[in-house]
DSSP file (Angstrom, degrees, kcal/mol; ACC not computed):
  #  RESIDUE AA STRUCTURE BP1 BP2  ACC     N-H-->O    O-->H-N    N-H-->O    O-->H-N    TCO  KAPPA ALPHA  PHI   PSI    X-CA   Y-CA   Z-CA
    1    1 A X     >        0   0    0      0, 0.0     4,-1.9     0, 0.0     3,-0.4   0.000 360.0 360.0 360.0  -2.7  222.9  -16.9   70.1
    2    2 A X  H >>  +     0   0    0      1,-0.2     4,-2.1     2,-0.2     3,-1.2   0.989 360.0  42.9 -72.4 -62.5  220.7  -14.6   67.7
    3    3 A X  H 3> S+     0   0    0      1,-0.2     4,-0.6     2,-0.2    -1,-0.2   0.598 110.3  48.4 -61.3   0.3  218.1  -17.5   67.1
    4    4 A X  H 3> S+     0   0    0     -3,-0.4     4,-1.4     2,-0.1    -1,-0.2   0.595 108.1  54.9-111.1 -18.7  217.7  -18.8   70.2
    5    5 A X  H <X S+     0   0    0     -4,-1.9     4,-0.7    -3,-1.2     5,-0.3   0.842 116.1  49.3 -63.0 -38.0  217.1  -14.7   71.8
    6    6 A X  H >X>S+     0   0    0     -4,-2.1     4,-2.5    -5,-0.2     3,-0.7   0.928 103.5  54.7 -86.4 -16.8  214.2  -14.7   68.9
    7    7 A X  H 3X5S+     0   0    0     -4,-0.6     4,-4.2    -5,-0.5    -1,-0.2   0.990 116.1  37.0 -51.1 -45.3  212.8  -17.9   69.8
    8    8 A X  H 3<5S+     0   0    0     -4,-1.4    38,-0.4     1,-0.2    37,-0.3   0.253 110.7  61.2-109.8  30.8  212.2  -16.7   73.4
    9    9 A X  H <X5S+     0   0    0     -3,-0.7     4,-2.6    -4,-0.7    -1,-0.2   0.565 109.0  44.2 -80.0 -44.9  211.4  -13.3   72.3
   10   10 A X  H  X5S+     0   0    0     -4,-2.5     4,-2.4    -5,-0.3     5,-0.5   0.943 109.7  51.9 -67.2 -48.7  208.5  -14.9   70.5
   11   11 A X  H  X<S+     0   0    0     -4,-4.2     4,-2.5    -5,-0.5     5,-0.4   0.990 108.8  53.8 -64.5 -38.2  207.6  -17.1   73.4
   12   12 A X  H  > S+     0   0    0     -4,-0.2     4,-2.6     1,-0.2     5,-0.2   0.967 115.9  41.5 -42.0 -57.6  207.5  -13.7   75.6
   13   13 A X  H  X S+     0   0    0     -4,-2.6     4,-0.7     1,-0.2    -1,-0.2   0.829 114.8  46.1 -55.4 -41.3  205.2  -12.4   72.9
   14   14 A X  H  X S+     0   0    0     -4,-2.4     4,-1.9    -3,-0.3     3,-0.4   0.890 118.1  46.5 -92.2 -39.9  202.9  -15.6   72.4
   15   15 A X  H  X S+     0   0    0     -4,-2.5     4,-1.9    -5,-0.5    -2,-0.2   0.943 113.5  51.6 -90.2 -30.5  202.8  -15.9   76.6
   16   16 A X  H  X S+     0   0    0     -4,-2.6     4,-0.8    -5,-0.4    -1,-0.3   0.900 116.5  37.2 -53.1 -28.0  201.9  -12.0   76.9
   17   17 A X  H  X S+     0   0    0     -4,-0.7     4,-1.1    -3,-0.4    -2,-0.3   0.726 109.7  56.6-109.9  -1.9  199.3  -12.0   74.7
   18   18 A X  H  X S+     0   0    0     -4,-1.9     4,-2.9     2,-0.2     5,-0.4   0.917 110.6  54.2 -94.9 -68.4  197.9  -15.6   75.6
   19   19 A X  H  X S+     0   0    0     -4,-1.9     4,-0.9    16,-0.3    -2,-0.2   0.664 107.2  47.8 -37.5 -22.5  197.8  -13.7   79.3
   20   20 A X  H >X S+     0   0    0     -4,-0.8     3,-1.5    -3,-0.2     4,-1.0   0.993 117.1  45.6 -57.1 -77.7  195.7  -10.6   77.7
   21   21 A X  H 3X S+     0   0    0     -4,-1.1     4,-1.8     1,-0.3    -2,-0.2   0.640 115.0  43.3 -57.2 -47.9  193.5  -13.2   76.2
   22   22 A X  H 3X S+     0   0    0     -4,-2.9     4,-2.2     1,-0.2    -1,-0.3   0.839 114.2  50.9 -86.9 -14.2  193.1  -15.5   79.3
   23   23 A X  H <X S+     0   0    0     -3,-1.5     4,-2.0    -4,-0.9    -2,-0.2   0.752 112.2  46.2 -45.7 -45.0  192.5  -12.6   81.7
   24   24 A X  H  < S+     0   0    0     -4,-1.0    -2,-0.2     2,-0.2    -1,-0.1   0.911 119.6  40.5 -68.8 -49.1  189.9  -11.2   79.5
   25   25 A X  H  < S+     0   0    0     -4,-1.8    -2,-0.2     1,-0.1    -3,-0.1   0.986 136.3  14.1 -51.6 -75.7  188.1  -14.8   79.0
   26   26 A X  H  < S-     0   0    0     -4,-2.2    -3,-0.2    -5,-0.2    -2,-0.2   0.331  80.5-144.3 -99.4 -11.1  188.5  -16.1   83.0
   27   27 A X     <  +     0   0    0     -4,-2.0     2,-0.5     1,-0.2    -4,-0.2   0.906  42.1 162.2  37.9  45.5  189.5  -12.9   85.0
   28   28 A X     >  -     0   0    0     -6,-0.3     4,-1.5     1,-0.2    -1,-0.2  -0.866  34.0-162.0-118.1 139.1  191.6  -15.1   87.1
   29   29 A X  H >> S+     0   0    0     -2,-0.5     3,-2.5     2,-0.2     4,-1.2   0.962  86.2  52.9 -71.6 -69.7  194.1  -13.2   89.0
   30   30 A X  H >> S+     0   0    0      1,-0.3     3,-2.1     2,-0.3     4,-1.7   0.799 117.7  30.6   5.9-106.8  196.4  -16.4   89.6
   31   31 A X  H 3> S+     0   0    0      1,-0.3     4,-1.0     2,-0.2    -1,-0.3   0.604 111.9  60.2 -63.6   5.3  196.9  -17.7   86.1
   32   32 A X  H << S+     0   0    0     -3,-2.5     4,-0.5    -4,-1.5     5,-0.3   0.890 111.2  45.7 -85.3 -31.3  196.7  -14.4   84.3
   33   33 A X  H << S+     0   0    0     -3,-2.1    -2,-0.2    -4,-1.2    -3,-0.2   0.642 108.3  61.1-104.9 -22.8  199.8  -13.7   86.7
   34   34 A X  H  X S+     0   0    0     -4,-1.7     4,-0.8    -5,-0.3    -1,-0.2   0.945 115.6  31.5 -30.6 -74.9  201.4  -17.3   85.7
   35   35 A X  H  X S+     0   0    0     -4,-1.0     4,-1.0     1,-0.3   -16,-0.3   0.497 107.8  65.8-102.7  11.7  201.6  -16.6   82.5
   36   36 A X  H  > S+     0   0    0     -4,-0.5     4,-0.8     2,-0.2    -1,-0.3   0.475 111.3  42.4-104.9 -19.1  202.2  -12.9   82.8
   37   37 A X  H  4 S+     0   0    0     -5,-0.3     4,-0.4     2,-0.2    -2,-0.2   0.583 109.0  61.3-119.7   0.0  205.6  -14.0   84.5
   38   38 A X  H >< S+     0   0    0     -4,-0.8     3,-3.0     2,-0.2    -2,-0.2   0.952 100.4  43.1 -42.5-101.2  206.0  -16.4   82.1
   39   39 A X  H >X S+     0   0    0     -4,-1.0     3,-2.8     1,-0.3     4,-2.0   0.772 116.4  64.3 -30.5 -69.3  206.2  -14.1   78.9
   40   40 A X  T 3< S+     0   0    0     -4,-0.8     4,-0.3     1,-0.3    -1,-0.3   0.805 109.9  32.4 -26.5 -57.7  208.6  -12.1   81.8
   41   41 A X  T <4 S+     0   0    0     -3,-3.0    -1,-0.3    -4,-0.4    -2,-0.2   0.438 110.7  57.9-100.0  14.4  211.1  -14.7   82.0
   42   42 A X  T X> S+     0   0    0     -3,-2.8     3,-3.0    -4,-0.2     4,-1.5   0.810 109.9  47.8-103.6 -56.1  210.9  -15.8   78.8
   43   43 A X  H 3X S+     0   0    0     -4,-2.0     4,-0.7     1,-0.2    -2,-0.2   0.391 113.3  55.1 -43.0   7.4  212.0  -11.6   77.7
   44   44 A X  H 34 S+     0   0    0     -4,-0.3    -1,-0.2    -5,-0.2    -3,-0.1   0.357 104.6  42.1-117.4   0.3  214.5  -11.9   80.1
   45   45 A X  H <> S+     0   0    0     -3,-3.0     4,-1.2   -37,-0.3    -2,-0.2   0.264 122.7  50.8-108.6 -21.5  216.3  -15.2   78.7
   46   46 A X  H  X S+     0   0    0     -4,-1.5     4,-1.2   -38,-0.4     5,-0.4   0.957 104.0  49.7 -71.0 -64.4  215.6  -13.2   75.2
   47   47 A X  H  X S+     0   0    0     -4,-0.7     4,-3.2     2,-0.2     5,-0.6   0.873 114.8  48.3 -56.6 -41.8  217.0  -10.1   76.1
   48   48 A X  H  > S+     0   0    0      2,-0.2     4,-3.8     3,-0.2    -1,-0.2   0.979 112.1  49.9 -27.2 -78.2  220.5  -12.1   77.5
   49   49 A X  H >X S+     0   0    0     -4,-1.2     3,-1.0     2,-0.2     4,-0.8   0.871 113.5  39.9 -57.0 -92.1  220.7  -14.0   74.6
   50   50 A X  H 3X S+     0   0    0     -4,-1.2     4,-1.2   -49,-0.3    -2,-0.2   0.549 114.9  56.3 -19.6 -38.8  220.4  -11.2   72.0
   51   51 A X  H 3X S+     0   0    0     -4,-3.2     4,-0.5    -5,-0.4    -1,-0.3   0.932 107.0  46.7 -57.2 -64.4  222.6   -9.1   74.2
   52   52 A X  H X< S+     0   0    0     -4,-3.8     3,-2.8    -3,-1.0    -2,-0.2   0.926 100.8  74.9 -29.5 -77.7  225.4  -11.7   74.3
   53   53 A X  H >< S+     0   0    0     -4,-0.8     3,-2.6     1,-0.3    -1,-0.2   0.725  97.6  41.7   1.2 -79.0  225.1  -12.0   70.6
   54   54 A X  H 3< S+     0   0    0     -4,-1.2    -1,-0.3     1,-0.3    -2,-0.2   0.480 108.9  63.1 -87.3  13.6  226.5   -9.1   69.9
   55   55 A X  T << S+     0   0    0     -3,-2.8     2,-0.4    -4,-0.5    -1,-0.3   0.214  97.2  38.3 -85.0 -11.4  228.9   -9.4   72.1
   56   56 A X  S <  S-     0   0    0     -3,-2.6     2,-0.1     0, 0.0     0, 0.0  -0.929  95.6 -71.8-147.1 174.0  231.0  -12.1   71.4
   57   57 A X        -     0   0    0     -2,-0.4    -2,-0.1     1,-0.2    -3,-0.1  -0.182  65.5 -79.5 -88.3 104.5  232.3  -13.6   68.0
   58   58 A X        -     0   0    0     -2,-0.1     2,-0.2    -4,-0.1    -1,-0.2  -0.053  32.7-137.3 -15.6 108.8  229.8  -15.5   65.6
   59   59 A X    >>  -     0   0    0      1,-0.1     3,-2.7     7,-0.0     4,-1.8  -0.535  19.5-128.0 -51.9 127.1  228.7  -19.0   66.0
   60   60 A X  T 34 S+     0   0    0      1,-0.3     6,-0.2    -2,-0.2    -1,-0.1   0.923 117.8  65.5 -45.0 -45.4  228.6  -21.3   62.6
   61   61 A X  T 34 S+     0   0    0      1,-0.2    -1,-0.3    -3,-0.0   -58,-0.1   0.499 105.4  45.8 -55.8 -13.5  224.8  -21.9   64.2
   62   62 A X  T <4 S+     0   0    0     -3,-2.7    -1,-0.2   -60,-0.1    -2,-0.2   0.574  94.3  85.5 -85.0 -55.7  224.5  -18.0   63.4
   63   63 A X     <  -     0   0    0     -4,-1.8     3,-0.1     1,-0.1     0, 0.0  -0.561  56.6-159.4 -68.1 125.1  226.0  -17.8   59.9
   64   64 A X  S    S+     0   0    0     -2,-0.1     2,-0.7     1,-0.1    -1,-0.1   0.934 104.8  50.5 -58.4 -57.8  223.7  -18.4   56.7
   65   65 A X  S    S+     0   0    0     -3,-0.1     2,-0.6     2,-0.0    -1,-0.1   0.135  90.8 122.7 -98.3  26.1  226.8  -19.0   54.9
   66   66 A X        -     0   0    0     -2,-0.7     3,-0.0    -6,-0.2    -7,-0.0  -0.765  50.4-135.8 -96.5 116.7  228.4  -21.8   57.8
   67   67 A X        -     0   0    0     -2,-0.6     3,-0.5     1,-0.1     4,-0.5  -0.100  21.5-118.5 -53.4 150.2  229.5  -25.5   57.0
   68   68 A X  S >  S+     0   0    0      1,-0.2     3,-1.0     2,-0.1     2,-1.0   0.962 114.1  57.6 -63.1 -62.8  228.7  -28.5   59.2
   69   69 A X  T 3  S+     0   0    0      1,-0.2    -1,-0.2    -3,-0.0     4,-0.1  -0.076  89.3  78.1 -58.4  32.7  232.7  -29.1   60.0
   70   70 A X  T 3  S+     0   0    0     -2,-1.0    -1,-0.2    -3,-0.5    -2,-0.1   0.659  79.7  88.9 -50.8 -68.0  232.8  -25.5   61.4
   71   71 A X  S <  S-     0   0    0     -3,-1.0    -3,-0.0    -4,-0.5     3,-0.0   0.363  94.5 -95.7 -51.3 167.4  231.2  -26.6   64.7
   72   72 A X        -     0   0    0      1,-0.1    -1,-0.2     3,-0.0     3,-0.1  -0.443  33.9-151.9 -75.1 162.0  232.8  -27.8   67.5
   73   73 A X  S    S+     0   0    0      1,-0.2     2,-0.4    -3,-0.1    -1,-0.1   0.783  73.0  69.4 -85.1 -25.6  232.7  -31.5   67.2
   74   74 A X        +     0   0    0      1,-0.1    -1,-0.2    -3,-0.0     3,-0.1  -0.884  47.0 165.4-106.9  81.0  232.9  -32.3   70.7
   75   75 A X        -     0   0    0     -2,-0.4     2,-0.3     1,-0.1    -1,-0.1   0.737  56.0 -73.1 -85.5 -35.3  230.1  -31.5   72.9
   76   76 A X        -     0   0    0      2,-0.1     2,-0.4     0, 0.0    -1,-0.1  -0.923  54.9 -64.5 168.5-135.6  230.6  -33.4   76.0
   77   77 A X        -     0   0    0     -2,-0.3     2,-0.4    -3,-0.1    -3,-0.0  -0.984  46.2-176.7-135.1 121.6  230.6  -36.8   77.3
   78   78 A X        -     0   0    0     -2,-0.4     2,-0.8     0, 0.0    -2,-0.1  -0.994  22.3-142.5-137.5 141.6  227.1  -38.6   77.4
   79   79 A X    >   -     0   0    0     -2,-0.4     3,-1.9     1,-0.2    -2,-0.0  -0.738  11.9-165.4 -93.8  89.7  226.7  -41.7   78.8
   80   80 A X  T 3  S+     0   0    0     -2,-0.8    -1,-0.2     1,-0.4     0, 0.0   0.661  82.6  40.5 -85.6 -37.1  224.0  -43.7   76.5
   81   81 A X  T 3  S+     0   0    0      2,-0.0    -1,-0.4     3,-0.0    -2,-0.0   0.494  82.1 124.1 -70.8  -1.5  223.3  -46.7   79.0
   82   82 A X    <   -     0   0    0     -3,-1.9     4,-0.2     1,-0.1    38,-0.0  -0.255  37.2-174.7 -93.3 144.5  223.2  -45.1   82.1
   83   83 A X        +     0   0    0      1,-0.1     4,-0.4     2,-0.1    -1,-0.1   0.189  65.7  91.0-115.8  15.3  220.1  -45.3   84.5
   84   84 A X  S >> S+     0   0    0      2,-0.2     4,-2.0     3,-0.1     3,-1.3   0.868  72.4  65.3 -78.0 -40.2  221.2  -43.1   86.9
   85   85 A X  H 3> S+     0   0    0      2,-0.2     4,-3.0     1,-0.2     5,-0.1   0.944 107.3  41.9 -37.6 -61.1  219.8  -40.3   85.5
   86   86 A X  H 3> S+     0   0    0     -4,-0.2     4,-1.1     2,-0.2    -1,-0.2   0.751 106.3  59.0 -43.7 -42.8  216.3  -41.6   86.1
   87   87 A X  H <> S+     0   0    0     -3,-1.3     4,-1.4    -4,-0.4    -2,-0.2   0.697 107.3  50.0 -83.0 -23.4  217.0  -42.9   89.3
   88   88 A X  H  X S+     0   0    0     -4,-2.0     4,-2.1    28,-0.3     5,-0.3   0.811 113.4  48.9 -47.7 -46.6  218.0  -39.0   90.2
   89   89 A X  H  X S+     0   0    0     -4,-3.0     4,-2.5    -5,-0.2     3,-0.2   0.996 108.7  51.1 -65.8 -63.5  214.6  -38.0   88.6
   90   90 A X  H  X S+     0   0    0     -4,-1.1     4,-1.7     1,-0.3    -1,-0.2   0.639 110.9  43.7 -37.8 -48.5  212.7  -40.4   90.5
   91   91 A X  H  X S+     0   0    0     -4,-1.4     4,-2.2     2,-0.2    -1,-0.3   0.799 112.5  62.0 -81.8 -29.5  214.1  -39.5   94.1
   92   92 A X  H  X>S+     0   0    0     -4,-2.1     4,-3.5    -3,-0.2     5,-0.5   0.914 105.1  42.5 -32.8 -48.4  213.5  -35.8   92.8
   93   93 A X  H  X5S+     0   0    0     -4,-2.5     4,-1.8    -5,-0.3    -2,-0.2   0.979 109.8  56.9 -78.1 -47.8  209.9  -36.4   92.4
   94   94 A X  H  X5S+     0   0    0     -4,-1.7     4,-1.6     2,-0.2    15,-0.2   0.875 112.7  44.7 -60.0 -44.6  209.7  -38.4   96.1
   95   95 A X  H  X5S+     0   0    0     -4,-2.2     4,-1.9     2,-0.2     5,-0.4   0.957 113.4  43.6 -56.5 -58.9  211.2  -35.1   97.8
   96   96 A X  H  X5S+     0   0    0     -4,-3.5     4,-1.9    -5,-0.2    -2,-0.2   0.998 119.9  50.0 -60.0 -28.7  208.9  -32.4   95.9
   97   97 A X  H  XXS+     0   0    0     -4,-1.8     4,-2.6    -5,-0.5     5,-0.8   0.961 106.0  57.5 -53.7 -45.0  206.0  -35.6   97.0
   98   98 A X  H  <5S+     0   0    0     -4,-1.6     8,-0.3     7,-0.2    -1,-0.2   0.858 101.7  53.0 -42.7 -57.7  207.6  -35.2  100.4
   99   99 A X  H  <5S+     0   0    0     -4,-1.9    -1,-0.2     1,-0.1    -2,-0.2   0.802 115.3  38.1 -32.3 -49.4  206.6  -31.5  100.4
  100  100 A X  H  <5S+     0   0    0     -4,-1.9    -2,-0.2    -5,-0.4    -3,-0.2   0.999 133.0  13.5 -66.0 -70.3  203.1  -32.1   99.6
  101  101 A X  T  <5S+     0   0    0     -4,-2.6    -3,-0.2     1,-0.1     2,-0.2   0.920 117.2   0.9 -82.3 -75.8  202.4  -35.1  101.6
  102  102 A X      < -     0   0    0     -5,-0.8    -1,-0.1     1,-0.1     0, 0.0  -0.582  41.6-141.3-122.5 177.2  204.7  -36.2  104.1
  103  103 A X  S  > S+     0   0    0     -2,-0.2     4,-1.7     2,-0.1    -5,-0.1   0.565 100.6  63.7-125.1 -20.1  207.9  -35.3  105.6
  104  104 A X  T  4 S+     0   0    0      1,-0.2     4,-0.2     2,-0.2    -6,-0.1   0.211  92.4  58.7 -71.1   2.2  209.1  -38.6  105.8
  105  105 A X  T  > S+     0   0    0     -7,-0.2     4,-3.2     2,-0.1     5,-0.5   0.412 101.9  65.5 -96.8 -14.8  209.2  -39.3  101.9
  106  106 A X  H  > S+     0   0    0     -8,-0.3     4,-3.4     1,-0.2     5,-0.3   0.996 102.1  40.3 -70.0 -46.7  211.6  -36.3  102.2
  107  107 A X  H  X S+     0   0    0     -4,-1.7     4,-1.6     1,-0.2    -1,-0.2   0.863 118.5  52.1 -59.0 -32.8  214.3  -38.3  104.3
  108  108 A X  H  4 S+     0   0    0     -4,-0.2     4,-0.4     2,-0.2    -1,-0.2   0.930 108.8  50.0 -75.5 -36.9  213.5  -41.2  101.8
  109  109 A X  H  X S+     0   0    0     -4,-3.2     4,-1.9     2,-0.2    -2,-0.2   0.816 105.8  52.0 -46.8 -39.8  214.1  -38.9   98.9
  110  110 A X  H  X S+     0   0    0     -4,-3.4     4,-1.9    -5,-0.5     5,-0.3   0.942 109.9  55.3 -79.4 -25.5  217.6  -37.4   99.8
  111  111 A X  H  X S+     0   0    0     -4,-1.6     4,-0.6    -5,-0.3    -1,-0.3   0.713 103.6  45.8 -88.8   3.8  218.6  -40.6  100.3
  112  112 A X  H  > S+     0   0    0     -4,-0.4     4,-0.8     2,-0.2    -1,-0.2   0.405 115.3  51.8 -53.1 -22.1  217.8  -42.0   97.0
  113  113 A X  H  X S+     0   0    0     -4,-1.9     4,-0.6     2,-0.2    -2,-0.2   0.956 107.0  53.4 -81.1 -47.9  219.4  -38.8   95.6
  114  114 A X  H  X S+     0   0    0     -4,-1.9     4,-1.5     1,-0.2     3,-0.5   0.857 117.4  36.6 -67.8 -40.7  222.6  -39.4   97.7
  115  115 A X  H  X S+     0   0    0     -4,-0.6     4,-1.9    -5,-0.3    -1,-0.2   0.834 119.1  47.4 -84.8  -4.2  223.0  -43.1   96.3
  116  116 A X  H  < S+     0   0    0     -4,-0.8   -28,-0.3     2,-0.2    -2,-0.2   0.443 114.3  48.1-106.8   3.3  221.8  -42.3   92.8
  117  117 A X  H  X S+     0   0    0     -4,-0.6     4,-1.5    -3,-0.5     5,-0.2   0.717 113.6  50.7 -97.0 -65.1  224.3  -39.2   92.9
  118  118 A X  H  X S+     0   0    0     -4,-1.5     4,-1.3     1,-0.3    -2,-0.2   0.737 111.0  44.8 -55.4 -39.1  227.1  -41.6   94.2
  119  119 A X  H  < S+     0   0    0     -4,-1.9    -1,-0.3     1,-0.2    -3,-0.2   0.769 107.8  56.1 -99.2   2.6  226.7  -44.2   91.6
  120  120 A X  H  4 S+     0   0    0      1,-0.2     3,-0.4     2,-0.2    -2,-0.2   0.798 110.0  50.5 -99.9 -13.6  226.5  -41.8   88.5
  121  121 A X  H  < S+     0   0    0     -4,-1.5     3,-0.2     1,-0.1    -3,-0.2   0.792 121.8  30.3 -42.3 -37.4  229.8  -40.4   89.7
  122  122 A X  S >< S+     0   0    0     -4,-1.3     3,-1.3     1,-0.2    -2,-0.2   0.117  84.5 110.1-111.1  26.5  231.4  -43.8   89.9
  123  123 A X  G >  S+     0   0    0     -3,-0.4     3,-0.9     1,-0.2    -1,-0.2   0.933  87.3  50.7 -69.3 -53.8  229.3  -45.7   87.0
  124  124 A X  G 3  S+     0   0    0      1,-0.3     7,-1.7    -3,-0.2    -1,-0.2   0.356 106.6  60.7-134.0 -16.7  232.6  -45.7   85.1
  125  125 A X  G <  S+     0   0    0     -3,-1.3     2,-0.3     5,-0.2    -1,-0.3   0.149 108.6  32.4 -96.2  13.5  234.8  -47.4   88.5
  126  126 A X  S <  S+     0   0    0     -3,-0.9     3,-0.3     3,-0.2     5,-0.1  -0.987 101.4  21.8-158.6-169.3  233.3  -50.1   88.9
  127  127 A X  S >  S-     0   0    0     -2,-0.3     3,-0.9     1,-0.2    -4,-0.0   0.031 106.5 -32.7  53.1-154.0  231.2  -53.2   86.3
  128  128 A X  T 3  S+     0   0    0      1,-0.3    -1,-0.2     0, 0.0    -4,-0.1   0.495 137.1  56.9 -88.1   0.9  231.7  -53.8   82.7
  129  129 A X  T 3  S+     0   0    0     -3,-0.3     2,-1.1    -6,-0.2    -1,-0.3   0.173  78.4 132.6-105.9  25.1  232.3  -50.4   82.0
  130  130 A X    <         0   0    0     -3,-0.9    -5,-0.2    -5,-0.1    -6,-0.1  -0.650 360.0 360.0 -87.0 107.6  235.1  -49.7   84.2
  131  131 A X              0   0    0     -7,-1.7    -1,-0.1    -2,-1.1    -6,-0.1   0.267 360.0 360.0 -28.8 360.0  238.6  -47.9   83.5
């Protein structure tokens, strides 16, 4: 977990000082405070990670001196056809639209979420992929 605390110790650094820089340019309270809580949660996903680190037992991804066959092999289960994922985004994006716009894309969204939720639990019970 030590490279991935200095990645988003450098993105805390790059978005602090890109807030100096756009504050100075634009005086705008708004995005200087954007990116000023940016660079904030990015030292606070840093600090975690780096903490952690040195807290729990070396990762092969850690070690100069680390094989490929050290890592686990087995990351999880991904399902490479599936189009449910998409259809989840999609009814995502019609609810925050809902917010904005209407209140009636909201009802339309949660129920696109609720069937597109329902069939990516069960893609695997039912068709040509089925147990």
């Amino acid at each position: 977990m030590k490279i991935e605390g200095l990645l988003f110790a450098m993105g805390a650094v790059f978005y602090a000082v890109i807030a100096g820089i756009y504050w100075y340019f634009s005086r705008d309270q708004i995005g200087t405070t954007a990116l000023a809580l940016t660079g904030a949660l990015a030292f606070l996903v840093a600090f975690y990670a780096l903490y952690t680190s040195k807290r729990v037992y070396p990762r092969p991804e850690d070690r100069l001196d680390a094989e490929v066959d050290e890592a686990d092999p087995e990351y999880g289960f991904f399902s490479p056809h599936s189009w449910w994922p998409l259809v989840l985004g999609f009814s995502t994006m019609v609810i925050v639209f809902g917010l904005i716009f209407a209140v009636w894309l909201i009802v339309l969204g949660v129920f696109v979420l609720f069937v597109a939720l329902i069939g990516w639990m069960f893609e695997y019970y039912r068709g040509a992929f089925a147990h």
